[in-house]
C-alpha positions in Angstrom: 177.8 -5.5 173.1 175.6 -8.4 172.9 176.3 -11.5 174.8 177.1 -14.5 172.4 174.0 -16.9 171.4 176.5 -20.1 171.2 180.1 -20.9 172.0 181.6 -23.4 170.4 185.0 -25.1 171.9 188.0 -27.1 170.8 188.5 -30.1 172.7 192.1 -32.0 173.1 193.9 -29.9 175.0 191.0 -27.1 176.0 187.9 -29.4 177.6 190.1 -32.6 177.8 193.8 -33.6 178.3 195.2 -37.0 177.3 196.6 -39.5 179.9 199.1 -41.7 180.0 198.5 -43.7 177.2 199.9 -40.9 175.1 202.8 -39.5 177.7 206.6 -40.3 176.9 205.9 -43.4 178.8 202.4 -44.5 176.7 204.8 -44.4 173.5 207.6 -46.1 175.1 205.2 -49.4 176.2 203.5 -49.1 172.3 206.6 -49.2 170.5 208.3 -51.8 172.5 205.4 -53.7 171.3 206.9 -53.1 167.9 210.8 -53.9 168.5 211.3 -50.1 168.6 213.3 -49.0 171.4 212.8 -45.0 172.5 213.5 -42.0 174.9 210.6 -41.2 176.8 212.3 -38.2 178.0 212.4 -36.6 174.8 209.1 -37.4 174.0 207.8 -33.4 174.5 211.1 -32.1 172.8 209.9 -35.0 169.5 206.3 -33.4 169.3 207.3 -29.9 169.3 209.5 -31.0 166.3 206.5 -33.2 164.8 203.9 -30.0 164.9 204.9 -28.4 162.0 203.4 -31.5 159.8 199.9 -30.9 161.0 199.9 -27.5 159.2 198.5 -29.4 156.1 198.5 -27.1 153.1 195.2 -28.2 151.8 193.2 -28.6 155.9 191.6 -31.7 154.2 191.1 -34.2 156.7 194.1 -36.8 156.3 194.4 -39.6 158.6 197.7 -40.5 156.8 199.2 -37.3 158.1 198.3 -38.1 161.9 199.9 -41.4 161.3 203.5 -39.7 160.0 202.9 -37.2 162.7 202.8 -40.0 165.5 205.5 -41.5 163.3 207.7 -38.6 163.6 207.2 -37.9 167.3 208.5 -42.0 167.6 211.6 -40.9 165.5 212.4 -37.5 167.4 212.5 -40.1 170.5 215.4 -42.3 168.8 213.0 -44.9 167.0 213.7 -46.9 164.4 213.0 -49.6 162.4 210.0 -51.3 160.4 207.9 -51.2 163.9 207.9 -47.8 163.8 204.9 -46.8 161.2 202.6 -49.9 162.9 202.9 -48.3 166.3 202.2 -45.1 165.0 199.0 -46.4 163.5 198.2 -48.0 166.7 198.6 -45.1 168.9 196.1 -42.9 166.3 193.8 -45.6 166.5 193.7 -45.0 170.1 193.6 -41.2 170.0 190.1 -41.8 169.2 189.0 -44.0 172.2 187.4 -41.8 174.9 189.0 -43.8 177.5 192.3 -42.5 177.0 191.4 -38.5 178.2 189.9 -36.9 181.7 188.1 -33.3 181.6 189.8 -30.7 182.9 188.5 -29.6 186.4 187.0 -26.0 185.4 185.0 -28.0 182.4 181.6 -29.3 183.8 181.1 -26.2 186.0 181.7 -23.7 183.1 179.7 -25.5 180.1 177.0 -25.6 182.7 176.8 -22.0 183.8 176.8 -20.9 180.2 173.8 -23.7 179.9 171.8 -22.5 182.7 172.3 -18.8 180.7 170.7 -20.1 177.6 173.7 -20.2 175.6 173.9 -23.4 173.1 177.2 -25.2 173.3 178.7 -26.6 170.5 182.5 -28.4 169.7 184.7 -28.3 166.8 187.3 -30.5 166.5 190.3 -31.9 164.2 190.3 -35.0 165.7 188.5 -38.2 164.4 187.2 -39.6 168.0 183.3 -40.0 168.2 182.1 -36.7 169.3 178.4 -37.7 169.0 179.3 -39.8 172.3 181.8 -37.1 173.8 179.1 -35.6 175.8 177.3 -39.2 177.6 180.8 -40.3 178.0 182.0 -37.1 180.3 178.3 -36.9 182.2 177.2 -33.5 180.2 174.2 -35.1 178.9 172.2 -32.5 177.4 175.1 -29.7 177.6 175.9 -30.0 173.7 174.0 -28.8 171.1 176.3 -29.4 167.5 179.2 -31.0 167.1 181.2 -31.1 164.0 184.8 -33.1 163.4 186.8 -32.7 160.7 187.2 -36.1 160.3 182.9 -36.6 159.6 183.3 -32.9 157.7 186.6 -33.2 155.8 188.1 -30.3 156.3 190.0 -29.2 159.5 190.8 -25.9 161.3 191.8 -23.2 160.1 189.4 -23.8 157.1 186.5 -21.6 157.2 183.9 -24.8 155.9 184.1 -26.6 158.9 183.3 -23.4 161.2 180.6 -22.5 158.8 178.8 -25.7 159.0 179.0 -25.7 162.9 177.1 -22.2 162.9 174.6 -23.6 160.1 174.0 -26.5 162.3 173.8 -24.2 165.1 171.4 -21.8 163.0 173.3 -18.6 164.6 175.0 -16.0 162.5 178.3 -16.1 162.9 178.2 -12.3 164.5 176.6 -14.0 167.4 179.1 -17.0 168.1 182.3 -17.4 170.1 185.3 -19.9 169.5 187.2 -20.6 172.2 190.1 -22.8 171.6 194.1 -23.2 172.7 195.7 -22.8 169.0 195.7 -19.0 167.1 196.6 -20.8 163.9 193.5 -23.4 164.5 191.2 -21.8 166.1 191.7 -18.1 166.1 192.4 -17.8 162.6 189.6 -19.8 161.6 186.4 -18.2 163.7 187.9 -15.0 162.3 188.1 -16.1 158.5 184.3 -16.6 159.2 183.6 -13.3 161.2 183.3 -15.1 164.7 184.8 -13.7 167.9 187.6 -15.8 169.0 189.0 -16.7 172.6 192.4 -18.1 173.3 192.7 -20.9 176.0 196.2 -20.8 177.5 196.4 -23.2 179.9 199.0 -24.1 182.6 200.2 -20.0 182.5 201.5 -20.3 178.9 202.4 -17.0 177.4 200.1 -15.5 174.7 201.6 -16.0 171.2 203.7 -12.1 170.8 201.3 -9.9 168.8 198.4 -12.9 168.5 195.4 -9.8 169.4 192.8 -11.7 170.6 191.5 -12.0 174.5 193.2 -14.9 176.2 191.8 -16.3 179.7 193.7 -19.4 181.7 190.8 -21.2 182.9 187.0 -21.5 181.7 186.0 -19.9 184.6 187.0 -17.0 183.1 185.3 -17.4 180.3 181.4 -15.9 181.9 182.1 -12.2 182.8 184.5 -12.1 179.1 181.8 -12.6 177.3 180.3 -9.1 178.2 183.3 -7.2 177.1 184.1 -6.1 174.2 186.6 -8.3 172.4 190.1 -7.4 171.3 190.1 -7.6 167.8 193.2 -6.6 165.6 191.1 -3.6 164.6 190.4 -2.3 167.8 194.1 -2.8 168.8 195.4 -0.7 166.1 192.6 1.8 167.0 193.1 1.5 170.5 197.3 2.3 169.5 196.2 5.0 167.3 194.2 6.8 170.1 196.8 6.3 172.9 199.2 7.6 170.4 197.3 11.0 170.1 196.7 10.8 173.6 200.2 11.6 174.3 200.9 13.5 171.4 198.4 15.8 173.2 200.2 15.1 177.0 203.5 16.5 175.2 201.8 19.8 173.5 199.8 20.4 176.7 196.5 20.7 174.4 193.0 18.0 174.7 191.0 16.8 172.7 187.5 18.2 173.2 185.3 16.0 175.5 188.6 14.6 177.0 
């Protein structure tokens, strides 16, 4: 096959992590602020249990659900209390500050290789930070050609618009674009709804999602030789099942296929 003409990428959580200011102990200084007293212990155990409200039914960009989402992570740490709502608001406000997140270390590298390929790079993200400076402020000047948030597009992944205006900005069919991203629900689903190839970005040796079909690396520097395979689709899985299945159909009645 082909080698892609663009990648597009996610960004929290697949080119750049968060700091402090949004750890157990980020909330825990914020909401003191506030007169709200919390757990910073159970501060991964209260996002786990927030995540479900992101899954907004109608994907238009809402910066009233980040606020209850930051609101309910408070709460799943034992906040409460009017303060709780006002540091919520203040900790979104700073989700969009730059400042606040580092690259990962296999980033500049791998954007650059695929650069020095002639691949265009582009980013698509749910967030609401300023991705027009995203690329001066992490020193990859010239690196990215389009970026499109759903918080400038008003829609957010999964929804097929926002995809389809990055590859129209990108003037690439969406036959010769990659997404790679760390959510299947977000990312996955949403490059496929559109006909793109989709990679998964499981950092930190987290398990693939159980039946998620789609190529998964751990690092971007992975991501180079991928591109020249073919990618596992859902269709080529079941074909792939139905030919191993015939395969040993054959094994057990000691006959082969011709050409086998």
């Amino acid at each position: 096959m082909a080698r892609p003409t663009a990648v597009f990428f996610d960004v929290d959580f697949t080119l750049i992590h968060p700091g402090p200011r949004f750890q157990g102990t980020g909330y825990e200084a914020t909401c003191a602020r506030y007169g709200v007293t919390v757990d910073p212990a159970r501060f991964d155990a209260a996002v786990t249990g927030a995540a479900p409200l992101l899954d907004s039914a109608d994907q238009v960009y809402d910066a009233g659900l980040f606020v209850a989402f930051t609101s309910r992570i408070i709460q799943g740490m034992g906040g409460v209390g009017a303060g709780v709502e006002a540091a919520a608001r203040e900790i979104y406000d700073d989700w969009a500050e730059h400042r606040h997140f580092s690259l990962y270390d296999d980033v500049p590298g791998a954007l650059r290789r695929l650069h020095r390929d002639g691949i265009r790079l582009g980013l698509i993200s749910n967030s609401h930070r300023c991705l027009a400076s995203f690329e001066s402020h992490f020193a990859l000047d010239g690196l990215i050609a389009v970026t499109v948030s759903s918080s400038e597009h008003g829609f957010m992944k999964p929804h097929p618009r926002i995809f389809q205006v990055a590859l129209d900005r990108m003037q690439v069919r969406a036959e010769e674009a990659v997404m790679v991203g760390d959510s299947v629900a977000h990312d996955v689903a949403g490059a496929r709804l559109v006909g793109m190839r989709a990679i998964l970005l499981a950092r930190g040796g987290a398990p693939a999602p159980a039946g998620a079909e789609v190529d998964v690396i751990r690092s971007l520097d992975e991501l180079t030789a991928l591109l020249d395979r073919e990618p596992v689709t859902p269709a080529a899985r079941r074909r792939d099942g139905r030919r191993g299945r015939a395969g040993a159909h054959e094994r057990r009645s000691g006959r082969r296929r011709p050409g086998c």
